[in-house]
C-alpha positions as CSV (number, residue, x, y, z in Angstrom):
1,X,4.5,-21.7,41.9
2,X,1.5,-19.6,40.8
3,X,-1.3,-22.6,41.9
4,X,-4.2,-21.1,39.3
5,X,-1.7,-21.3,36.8
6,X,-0.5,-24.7,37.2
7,X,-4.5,-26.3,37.7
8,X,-4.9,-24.4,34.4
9,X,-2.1,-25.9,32.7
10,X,-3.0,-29.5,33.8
11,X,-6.7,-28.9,32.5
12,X,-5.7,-28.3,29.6
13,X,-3.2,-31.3,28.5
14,X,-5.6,-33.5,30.6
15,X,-8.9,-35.1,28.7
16,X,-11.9,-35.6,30.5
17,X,-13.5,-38.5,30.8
18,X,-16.7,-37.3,29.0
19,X,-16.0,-37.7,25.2
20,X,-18.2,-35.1,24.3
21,X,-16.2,-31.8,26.2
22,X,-13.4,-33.5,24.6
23,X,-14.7,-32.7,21.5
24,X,-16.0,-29.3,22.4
25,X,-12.1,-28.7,23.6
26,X,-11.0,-29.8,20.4
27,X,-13.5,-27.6,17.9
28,X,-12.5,-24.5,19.9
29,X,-8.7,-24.6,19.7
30,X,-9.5,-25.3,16.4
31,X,-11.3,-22.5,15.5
32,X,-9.2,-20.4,17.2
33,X,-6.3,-21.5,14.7
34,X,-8.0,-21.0,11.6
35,X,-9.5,-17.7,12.7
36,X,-5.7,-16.6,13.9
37,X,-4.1,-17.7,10.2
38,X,-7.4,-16.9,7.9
39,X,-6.7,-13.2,9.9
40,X,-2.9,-13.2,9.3
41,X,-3.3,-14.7,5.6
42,X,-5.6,-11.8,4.7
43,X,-3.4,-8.5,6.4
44,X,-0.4,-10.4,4.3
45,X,-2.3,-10.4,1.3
46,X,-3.4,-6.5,1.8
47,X,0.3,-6.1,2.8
48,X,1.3,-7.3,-0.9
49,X,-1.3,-5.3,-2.6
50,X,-0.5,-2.1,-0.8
51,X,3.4,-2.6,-1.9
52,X,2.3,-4.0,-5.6
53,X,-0.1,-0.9,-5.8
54,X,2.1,1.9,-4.5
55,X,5.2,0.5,-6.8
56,X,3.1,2.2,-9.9
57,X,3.1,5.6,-8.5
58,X,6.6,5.1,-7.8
59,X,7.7,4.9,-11.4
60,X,6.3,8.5,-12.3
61,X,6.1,10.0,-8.4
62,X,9.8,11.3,-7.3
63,X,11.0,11.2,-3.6
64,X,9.8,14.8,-3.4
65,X,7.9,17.1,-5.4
66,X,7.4,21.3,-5.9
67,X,4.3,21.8,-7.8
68,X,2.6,25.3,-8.2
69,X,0.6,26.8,-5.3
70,X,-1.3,28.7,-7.9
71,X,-2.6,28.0,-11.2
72,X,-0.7,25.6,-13.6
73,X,3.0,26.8,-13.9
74,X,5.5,29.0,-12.1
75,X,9.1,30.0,-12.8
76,X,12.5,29.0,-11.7
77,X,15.0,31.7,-12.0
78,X,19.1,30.5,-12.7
79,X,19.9,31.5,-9.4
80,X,17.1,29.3,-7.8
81,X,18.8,26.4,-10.0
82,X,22.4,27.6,-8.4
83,X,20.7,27.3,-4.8
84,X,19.0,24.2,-5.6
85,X,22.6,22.8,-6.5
86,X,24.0,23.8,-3.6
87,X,21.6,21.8,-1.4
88,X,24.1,19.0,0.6
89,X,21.3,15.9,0.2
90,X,19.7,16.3,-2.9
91,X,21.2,13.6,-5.4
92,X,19.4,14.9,-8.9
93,X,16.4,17.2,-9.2
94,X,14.9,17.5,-12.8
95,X,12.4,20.1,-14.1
96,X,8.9,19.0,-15.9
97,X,5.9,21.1,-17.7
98,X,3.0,19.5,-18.4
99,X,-0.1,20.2,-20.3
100,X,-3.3,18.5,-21.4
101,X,-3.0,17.7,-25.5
102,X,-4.5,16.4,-28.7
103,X,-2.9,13.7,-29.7
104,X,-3.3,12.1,-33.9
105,X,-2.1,9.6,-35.5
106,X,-3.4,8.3,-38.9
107,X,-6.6,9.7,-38.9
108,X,-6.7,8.3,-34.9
109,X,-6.8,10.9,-31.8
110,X,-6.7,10.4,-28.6
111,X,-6.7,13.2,-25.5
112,X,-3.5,12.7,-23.0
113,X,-0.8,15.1,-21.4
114,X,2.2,15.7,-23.1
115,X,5.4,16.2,-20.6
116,X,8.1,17.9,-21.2
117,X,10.9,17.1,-19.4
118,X,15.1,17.5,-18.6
119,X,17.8,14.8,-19.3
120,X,18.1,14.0,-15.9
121,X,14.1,13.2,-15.5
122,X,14.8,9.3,-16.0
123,X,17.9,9.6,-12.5
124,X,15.2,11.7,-10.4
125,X,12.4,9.3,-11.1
126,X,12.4,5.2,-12.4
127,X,11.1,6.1,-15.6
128,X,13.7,4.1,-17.9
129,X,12.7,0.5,-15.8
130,X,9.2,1.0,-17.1
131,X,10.8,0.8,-20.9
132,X,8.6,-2.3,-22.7
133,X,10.1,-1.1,-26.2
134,X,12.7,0.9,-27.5
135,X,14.8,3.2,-25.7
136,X,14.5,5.8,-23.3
137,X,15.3,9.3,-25.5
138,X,13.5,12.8,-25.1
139,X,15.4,14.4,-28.0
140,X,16.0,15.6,-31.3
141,X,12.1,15.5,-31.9
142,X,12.0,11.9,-29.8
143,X,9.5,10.8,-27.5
144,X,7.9,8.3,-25.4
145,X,4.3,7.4,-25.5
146,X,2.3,4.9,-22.9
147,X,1.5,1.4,-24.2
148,X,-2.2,2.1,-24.1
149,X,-1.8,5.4,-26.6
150,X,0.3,2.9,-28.9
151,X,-2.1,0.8,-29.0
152,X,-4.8,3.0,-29.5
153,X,-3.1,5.0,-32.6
154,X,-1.1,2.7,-33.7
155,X,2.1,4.0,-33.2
156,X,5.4,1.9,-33.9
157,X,9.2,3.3,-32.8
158,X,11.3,5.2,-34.8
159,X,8.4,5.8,-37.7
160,X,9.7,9.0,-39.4
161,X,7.8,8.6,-42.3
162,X,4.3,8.9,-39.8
163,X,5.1,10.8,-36.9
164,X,3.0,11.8,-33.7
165,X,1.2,15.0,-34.2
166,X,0.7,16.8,-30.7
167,X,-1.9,20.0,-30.5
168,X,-2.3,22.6,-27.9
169,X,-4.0,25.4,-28.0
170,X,-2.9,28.9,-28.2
171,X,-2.5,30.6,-25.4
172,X,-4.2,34.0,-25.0
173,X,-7.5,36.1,-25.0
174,X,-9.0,37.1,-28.4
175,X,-10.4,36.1,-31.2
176,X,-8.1,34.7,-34.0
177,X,-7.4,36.0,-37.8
178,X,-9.5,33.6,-40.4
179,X,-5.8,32.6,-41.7
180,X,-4.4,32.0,-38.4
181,X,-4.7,28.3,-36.9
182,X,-6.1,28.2,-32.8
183,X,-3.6,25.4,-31.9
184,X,0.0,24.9,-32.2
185,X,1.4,21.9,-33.9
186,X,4.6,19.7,-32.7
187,X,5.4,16.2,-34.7
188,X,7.4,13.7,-32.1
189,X,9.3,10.6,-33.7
190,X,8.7,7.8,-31.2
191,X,11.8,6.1,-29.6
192,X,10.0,4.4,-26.8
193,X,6.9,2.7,-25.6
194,X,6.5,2.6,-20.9
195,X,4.0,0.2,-20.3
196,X,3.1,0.4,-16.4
197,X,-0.8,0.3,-15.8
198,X,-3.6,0.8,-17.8
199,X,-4.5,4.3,-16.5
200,X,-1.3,5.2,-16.8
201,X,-0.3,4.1,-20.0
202,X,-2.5,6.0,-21.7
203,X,-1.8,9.1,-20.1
204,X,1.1,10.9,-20.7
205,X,3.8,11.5,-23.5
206,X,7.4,12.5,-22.8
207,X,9.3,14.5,-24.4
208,X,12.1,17.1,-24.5
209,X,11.3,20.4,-22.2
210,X,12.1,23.1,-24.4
211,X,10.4,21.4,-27.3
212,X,7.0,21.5,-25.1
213,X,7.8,25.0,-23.8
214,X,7.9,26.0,-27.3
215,X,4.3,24.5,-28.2
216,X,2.8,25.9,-25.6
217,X,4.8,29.5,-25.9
218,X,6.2,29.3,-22.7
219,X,9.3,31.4,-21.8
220,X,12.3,29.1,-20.5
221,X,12.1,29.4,-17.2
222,X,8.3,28.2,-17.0
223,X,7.8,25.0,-15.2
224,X,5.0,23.0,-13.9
225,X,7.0,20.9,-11.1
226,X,10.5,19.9,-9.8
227,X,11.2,16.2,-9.3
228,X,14.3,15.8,-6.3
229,X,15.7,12.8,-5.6
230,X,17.9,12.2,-2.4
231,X,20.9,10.9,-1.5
232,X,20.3,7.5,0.4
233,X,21.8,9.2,3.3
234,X,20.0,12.2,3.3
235,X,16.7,13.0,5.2
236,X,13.9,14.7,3.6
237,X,12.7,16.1,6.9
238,X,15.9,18.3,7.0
239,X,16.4,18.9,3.5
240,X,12.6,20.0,2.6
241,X,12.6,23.4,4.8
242,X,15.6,24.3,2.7
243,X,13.9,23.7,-0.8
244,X,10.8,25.7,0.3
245,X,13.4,28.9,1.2
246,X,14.4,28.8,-1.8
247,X,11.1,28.6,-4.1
248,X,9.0,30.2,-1.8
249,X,5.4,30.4,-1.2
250,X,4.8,29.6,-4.9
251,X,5.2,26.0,-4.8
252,X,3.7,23.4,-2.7
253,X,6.4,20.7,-1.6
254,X,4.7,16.9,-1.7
255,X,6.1,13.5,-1.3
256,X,4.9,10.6,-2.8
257,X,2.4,9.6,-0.3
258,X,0.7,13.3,-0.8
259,X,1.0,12.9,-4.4
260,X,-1.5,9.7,-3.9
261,X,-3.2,10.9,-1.0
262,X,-6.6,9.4,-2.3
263,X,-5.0,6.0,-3.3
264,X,-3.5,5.8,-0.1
265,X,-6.4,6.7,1.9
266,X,-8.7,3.7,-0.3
267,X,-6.0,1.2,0.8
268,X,-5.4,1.8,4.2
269,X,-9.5,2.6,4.4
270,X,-9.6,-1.1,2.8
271,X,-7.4,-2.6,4.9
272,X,-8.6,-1.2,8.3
273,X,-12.9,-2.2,6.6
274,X,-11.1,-6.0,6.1
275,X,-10.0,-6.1,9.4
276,X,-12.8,-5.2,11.2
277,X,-14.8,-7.8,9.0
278,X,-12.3,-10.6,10.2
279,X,-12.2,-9.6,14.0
280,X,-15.9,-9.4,14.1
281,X,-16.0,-13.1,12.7
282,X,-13.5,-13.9,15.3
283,X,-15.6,-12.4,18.0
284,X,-17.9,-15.0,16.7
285,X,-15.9,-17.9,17.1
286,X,-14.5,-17.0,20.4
287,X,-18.0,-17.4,21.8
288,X,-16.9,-21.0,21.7
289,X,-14.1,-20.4,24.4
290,X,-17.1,-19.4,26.4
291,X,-19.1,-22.0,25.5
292,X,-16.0,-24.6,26.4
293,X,-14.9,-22.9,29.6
294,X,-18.6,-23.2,30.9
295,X,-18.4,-26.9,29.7
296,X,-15.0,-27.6,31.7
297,X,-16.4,-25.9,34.8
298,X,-19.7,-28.4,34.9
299,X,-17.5,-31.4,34.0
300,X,-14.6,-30.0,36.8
301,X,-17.6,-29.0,39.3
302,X,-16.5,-32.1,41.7
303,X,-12.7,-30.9,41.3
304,X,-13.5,-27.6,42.1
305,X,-15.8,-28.2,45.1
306,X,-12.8,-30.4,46.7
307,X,-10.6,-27.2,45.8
308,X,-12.9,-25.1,47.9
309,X,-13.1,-27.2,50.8
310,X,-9.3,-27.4,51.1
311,X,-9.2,-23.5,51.2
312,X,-9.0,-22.3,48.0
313,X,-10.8,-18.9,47.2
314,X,-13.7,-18.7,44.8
315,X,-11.5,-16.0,42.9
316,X,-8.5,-18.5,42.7
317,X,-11.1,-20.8,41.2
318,X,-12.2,-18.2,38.6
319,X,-8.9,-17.8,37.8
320,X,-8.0,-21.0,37.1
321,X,-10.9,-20.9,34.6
322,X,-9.7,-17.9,33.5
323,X,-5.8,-18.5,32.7
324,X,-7.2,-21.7,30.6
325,X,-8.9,-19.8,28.8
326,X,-6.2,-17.8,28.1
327,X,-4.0,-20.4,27.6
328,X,-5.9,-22.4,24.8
329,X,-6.5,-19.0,22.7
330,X,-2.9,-18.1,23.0
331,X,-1.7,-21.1,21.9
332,X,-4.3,-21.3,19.2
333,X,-3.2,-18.2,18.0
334,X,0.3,-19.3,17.9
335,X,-0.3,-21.8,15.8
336,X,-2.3,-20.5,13.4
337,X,0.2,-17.5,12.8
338,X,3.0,-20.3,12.7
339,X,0.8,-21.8,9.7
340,X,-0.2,-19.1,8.3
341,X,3.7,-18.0,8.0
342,X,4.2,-21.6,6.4
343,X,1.7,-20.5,3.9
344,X,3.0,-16.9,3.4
345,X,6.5,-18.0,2.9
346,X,6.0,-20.5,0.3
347,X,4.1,-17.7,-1.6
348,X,7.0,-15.7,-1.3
349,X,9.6,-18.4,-2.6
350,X,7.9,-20.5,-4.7
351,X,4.5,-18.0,-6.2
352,X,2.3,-20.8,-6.4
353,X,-0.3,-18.8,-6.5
354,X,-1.1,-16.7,-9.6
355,X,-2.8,-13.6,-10.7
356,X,-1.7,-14.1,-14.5
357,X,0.7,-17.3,-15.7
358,X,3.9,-14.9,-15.0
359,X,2.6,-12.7,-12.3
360,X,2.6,-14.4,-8.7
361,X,-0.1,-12.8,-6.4
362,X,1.9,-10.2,-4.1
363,X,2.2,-11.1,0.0
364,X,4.2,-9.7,2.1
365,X,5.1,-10.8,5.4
366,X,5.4,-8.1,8.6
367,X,6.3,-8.9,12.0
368,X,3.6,-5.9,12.4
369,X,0.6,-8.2,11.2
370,X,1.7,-10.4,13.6
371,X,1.4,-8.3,16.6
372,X,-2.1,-7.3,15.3
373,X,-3.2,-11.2,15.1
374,X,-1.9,-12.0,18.1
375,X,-3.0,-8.5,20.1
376,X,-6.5,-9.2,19.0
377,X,-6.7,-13.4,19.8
378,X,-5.5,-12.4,23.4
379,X,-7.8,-9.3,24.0
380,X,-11.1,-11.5,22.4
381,X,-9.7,-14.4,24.4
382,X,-9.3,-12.6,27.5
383,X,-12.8,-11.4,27.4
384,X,-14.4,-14.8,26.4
385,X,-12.4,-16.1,29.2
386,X,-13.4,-13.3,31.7
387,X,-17.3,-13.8,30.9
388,X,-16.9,-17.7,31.3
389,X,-14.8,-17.8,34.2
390,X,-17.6,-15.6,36.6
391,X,-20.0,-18.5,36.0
392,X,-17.9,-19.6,39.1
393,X,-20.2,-19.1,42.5
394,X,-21.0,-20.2,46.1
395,X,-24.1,-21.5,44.5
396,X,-21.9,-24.3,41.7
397,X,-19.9,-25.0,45.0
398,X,-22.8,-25.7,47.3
């Protein structure tokens, strides 16, 4: 048997007979547990707000993207379409075009996009769950307008009487005739309302493609992006150089993480800053393993003198030191992930903790994160324990 290791292990289950390193012992492996579970509850909590905050984008954001290299639009020939189709992988693929507009209602306005899109727009993306009235139809004069610009006209489903009046400009060089009007006009019906987030609800309205094509007197084969979706089998790895031989140089291909690049970015940016912040208050607290250690090697000093005299090195001695300190932070840390998973887990099953009265606050719980807390209570405790245990000399043995 390792001898450091078992001296170690019998200082720490043992007490010592002054009461107040037994309390010094106790504080520490109590701080080391709450620092290990406040650090665990808080990358959970990020975990849950990165996967709350990303499911947004995932509403509007396909698995993959073509969006022009160029300027605003570009065109997709038939035979493109054919080649697109013949693509083993791709499940749907649906094309957009989208434009900044003037929206009024009722002597209300508002400025949002209008996009035009294909019937198979709501399979490529998960447009249709965002629904919160009415129905999902792009047709026939239909469309579907954000919560936020419903609320801020005043628009209601399936009002024929008052429809949506969308204006674009004209596109061209030149000055107009006195007669002529700048803009073109298109009047939608609404069938729907998507409520999603704020920003986004007042942001875009869909409707059908060749409607907005027509408003903005673009031939049919202008686009502005192609949404794909995959086949759940399918990698996009293989399947993207394939879709950029086909459209070329003109589009840039994007999945949903470049789509949000900057959103991203902020949250892992957060996440990494919140980290940090937590560590350094662990560094903090870990000066009392020093502080302990120290205080078990004065109250062992007899112990360790009778060590030495029976042969045992002054680097065996350290490392007895050592591996206790390395013990009590390890098992600290065990047990404050343990508790901290206690925590996370009745989040998850029972929400008892709310944002709003029907929205529980998001958590998710990663055997990742629990890695990171323990990586980081063992390296801190290895150093506390490294700068404690070389207060052992000839000098304390004399």
């Amino acid at each position: 048997m390792n001898f450091p290791f078992y001296i170690a292990k019998r200082y720490v289950r043992s007490k010592s007979s002054q009461n107040a390193v037994n309390i010094i012992n106790f504080i520490t492996f109590l701080v080391i547990v709450i620092g290990a579970a406040a650090l665990f509850i808080v990358l959970s909590g990020f975990a849950g707000l990165k996967t709350f905050s990303l499911s947004f984008s995932e509403t509007f954001d396909p698995e993959l993207k073509a969006v022009p290299a160029i300027g605003k639009h570009f065109t997709l020939t038939g035979e493109q379409t054919r080649q697109l189709q013949e693509i083993p992988g791709i499940a749907f693929f649906s094309k957009e075009l989208e434009e900044r507009v003037y929206l009024t209602h009722r002597q209300k306005s508002h400025v949002a996009y209008v996009k035009g899109v294909d019937t198979v727009y709501a399979r490529a993306t998960q447009i249709d769950s965002a629904i919160y009235w009415g129905t999902w139809a792009t047709e026939d004069q239909q469309g579907v307008v954000g919560l936020g610009i419903a609320n801020l006209l005043g628009l209601t489903i399936n009002d024929y009487r008052s429809p949506l009046i969308v204006l674009a400009p004209k596109p061209g060089k030149g000055s107009q005739s006195l007669q002529s009007k700048p803009y073109n006009e298109l009047s939608l019906v609404m069938s729907g309302v998507y409520a999603v987030e704020e920003n986004l609800d007042k942001k875009y309205v869909f409707t059908n493609l060749p409607l907005v094509q027509a408003l903005l007197e673009r031939n049919p084969d202008a686009i502005s992006g192609i949404n794909f979706k995959f086949a759940p089998d399918a990698s996009i790895d293989d399947i993207r150089p394939r879709i950029k031989a086909v459209l070329g140089d003109v589009v840039l291909l994007k999945d949903r993480q470049e789509l949000n690049s900057t959103l991203y970015r902020m949250l892992n940016t957060e996440n990494l800053a919140t980290y940090l912040i937590f560590t350094l208050v662990l560094i903090i607290a870990l000066f009392n393993v020093v502080g302990a250690i120290i205080m078990m090697i004065l109250d062992k000093q007899q112990n360790s003198k009778t060590l030495y005299s029976l042969g045992t090195t002054i680097k065996e001695i350290r490392r007895i030191y050592f591996l206790q300190g390395i013990l009590v932070t390890g098992l600290g840390g065990l047990l404050g992930v343990f508790l901290a998973s206690l925590l996370i887990w009745s989040q998850l099953a029972y929400g008892w903790l709310k944002i709003t009265p029907s929205l529980a606050y998001p958590v998710e719980y990663r055997l990742t994160n629990v890695v990171i807390v323990l990586g980081t209570i063992l390296v801190l405790g290895f150093l506390a324990s490294k700068i404690a245990s070389s207060r052992v000399n000839k000098k304390l043995l004399a």
